[in-house]
N, C-alpha and C positions, 0 to 999 in steps of 0.2 A: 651181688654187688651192693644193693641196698641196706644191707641185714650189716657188710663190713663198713659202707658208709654211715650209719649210725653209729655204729660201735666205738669209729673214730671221732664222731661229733661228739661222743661221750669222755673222751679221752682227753679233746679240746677243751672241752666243755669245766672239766676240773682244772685243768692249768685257768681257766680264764677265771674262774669266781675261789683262787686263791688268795688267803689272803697277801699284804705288802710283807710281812713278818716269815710267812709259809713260802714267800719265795724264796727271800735274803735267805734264809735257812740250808733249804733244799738245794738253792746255786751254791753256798759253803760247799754242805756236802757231798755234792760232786766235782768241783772246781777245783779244792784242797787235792781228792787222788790223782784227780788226771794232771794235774803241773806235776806232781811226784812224780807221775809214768814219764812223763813228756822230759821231765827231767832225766830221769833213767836210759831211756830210749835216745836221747840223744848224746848221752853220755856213751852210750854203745856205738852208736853211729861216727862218733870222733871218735872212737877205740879203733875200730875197724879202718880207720885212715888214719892213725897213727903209726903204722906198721907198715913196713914194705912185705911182711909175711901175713897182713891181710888182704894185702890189697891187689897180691899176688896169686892169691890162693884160693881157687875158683869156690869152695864151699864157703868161707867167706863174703866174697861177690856176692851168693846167692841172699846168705844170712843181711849183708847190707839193705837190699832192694827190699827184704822182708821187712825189713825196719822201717824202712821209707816208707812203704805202704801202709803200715801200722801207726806209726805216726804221724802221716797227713790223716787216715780214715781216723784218730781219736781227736784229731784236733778240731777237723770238722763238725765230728758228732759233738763236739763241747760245745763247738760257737754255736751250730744249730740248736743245742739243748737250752744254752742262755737265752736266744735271741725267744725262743717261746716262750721261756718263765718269766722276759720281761716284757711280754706281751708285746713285742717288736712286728710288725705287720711290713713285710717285705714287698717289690714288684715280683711280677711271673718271673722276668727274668732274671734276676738276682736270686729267689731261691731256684730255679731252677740250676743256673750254675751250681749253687751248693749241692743239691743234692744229686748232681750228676759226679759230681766231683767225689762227693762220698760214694757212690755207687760205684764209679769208676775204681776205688784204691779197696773199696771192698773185695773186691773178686780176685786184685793178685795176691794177694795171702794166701790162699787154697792152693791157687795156678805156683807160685815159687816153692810151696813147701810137696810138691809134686814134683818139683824138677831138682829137687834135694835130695827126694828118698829114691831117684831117678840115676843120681849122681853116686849116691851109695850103693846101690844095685852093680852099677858097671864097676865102683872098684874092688867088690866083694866077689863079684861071677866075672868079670874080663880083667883082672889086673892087672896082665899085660898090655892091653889095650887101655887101659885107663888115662895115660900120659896123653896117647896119641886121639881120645874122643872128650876126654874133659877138659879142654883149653882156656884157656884165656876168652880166646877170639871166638870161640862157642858158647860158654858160659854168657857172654857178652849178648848172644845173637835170641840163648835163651831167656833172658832178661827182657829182652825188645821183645819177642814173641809174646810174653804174658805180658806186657802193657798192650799190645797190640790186639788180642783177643778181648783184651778190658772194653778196649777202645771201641770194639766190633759192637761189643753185646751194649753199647751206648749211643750207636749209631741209630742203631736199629730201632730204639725206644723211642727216637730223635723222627720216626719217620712218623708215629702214632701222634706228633706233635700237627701234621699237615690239617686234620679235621679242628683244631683252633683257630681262633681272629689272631692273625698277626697284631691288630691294632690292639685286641686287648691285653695279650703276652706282652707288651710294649709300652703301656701306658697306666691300666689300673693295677691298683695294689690290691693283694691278694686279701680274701673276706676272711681268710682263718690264718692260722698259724703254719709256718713254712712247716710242711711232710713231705714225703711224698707223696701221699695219699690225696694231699692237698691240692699240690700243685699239677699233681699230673693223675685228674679223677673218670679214669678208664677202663673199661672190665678189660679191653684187649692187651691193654700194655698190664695189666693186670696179672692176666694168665700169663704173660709173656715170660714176666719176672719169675712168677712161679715154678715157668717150665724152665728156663734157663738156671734157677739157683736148684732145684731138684738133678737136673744132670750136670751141674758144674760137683754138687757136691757129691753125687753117687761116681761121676768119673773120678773126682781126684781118691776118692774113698780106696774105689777099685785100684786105684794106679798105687796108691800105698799101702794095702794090702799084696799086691804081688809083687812090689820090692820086699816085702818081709817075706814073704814066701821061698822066694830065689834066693834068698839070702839063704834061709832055714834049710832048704833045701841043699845049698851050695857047701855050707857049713857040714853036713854029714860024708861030703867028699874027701878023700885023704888028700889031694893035692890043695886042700882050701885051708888057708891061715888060720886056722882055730880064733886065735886072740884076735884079728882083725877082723872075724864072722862075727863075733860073742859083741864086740862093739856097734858093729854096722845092724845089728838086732836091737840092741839097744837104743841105739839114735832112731832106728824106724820108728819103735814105738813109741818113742819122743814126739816123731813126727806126725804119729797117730792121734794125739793127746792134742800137740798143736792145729792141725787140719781143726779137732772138735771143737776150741778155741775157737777159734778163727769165724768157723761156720756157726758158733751159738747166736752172733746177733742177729742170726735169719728169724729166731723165734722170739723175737724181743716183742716187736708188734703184737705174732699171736697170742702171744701170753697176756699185754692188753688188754688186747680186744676181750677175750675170756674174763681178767680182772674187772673190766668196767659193767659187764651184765651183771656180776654176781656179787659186788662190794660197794659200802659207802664212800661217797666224794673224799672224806679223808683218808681214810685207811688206802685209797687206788692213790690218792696224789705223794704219800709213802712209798707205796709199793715199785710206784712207778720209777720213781727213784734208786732206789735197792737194784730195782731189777736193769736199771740204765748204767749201774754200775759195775753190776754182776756182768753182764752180757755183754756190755758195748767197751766200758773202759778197762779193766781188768786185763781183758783175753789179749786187746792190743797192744800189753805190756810183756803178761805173760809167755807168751808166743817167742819171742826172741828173747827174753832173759832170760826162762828156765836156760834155751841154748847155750845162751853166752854164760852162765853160771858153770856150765857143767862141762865146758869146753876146757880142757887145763892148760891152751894157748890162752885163750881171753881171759876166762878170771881172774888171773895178777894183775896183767893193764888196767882191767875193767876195774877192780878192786883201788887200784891206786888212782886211778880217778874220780873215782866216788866218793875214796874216804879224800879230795883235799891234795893229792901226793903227798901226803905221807908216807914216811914210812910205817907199813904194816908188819906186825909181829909176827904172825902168822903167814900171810904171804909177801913175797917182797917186793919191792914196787921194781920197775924194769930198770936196766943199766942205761 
C-alpha cells in the first residue's frame, strides 16, 4: 500500500506543479473529444427513442442502458479530470459522491454487454423459445438487475467508510486532488476493488466466450439458420472487443503508477493525458457506436441525425 501510495503522490504531484499554459492545454485536449463522444452518444441515445422499433425491441433496451452507462461514466471522468487540472480541492463528501457515481456506472458496461451476448445465445440455440424468454418485461427486469449488482458492489465499499470521523468526511476539504485513491485511502477497500474488478471481468469474459461457443457450436447443426448463426458470431465478437473496451479503464491507474517511477514530470503529465484519453474516453464512445454503426436498423436514423436531417446520398434519412 505504501509503494501505490507514493506512486499516486507522484501522479498528484505532476498535475499540481503544472504549469497555467500545461493545463489550458491538456483540459483542450481532452474536453474537445469527449463533447464529440458525448455528442455522439446521445445522439444514439435519442436514436433509440425515436422509434417504436427501438424502443420495442429488447436488444435495443439493452444497447440503450449501455449508452446510459457510458455516457454518465465519460461525463463524470471529464468533470473529475477538469476539477484536478484546475487544481479544484473538493470535501470528502462531494468527491466521494463523484467517484462513487463513476464506480457505480463503470461496472454496467461489462454486466449489459453479458446479458446481450446472453440474448444472442437464446436466439441462435432456442429460437423457438426466444419470443417467449426475451421479453419486454425481462429484458426490463435485466436492466434492474445490473444496476442492482452495481449498486451492491457500492454498498459494500460504503461499509469500509465506518473506520472514518464522520466529522471529518463532513467538514474538511480533502488535502489532494479528488481520486479515489484519495478519498478513499484503504488497503481493505483496496484489495476489495481488486478482487471484485478481477471476477467481474473474468465472469463476464467467461459468459461471452460461451455465447460464441454455443453459437459455433449451434451453427454446425443442420436445423440451425446458417445466416442467423454466421451473424450472431459476428456480433459476439463485437461483443468481445466491447467487454475489452469497457474493461481497459481498469489499467489506466496501473499504467500510472508504472509511468511516474520511470519518466520525467513532463513527459508523465503528456502521457497522462493520451493515456486518459485512450482508456477512459474513447472506449465509452466506442463501445455503442461500433454497434450502432453496424446495426443496418440504426445507421440510417443514426446517420440522419448526425449529418443535421439531411438528406443523405448514400443512406436515406427515415420516412
Amino acid at each position: 500500500m505504501s509503494n501505490i501510495s507514493y506512486s499516486y503522490t507522484n501522479i498528484t504531484a505532476g498535475l499540481q506543479y503544472q504549469s497555467v499554459l500545461e493545463r489550458v492545454i491538456l483540459s483542450c485536449l481532452s474536453t474537445l473529444p469527449a463533447c464529440v463522444l458525448l455528442f455522439i452518444n446521445g445522439t444514439m441515445m435519442f436514436t433509440l427513442r425515436s422509434k417504436p422499433v427501438f424502443r420495442d425491441t429488447c436488444r435495443y433496451v439493452l444497447l440503450y442502458n449501455l449508452l446510459v452507462a457510458d455516457t454518465a461514466q465519460l461525463a463524470m471522468s471529464q468533470v473529475l479530470f477538469l476539477l484536478a487540472s484546475c487544481r479544484v480541492q473538493l470535501t470528502y463528501p462531494v468527491c466521494g459522491t463523484f467517484t462513487t457515481l463513476a464506480n457505480l456506472t463503470a461496472s454496467i458496461s461489462p454486466l449489459t454487454l453479458v446479458v446481450m451476448s446472453l440474448e444472442r445465445y437464446v436466439a441462435v440455440c432456442y429460437p423457438l423459445r426466444h419470443a417467449s424468454i426475451i421479453t419486454i418485461r425481462n429484458t426490463t427486469l435485466a436492466v434492474i438487475a445490473t444496476w442492482a449488482v452495481s449498486s451492491l458492489n457500492n454498498v459494500t465499499r460504503c461499509f469500509f467508510l465506518l473506520q472514518f470521523s464522520v466529522e471529518k468526511l463532513g467538514t474538511f476539504l480533502m488535502k489532494d486532488y479528488c481520486y479515489d485513491i484519495n478519498w478513499f485511502p484503504d488497503p481493505l477497500r483496496e484489495n476489495f476493488d481488486k478482487t471484485y474488478t478481477c471476477f467481474m471481468s473474468i465472469s463476464a469474459g467467461l459468459a461471452v466466450i460461451f455465447s460464441y461457443t454455443g453459437v459455433v457450436l449451434a451453427a454446425k447443426s443442420a436445423s440451425t439458420d446458417k445466416v442467423s448463426a454466421l451473424k450472431a458470431q459476428k456480433t459476439l465478437l463485437l461483443h468481445l472487443v466491447q467487454l475489452g473496451l469497457s474493461l481497459s479503464s481498469t489499467i489506466y491507474y496501473p499504467l500510472l503508477v508504472v509511468f511516474a517511477k520511470t519518466v520525467t514530470r513532463i513527459i508523465f503529465v503528456w502521457v497522462q493525458d493520451i493515456f486518459y484519453v485512450l482508456f477512459i474516453i474513447l472506449p465509452r464512445c466506442l463501445t455503442s457506436l461500433i454497434y450502432g454503426l453496424r446495426d443496418q436498423t440504426i445507421r440510417p436514423v443514426l446517420l440522419y441525425y448526425l449529418y443535421g436531417r439531411l438528406k443523405l446520398s448514400v443512406e436515406p434519412g427515415p420516412g
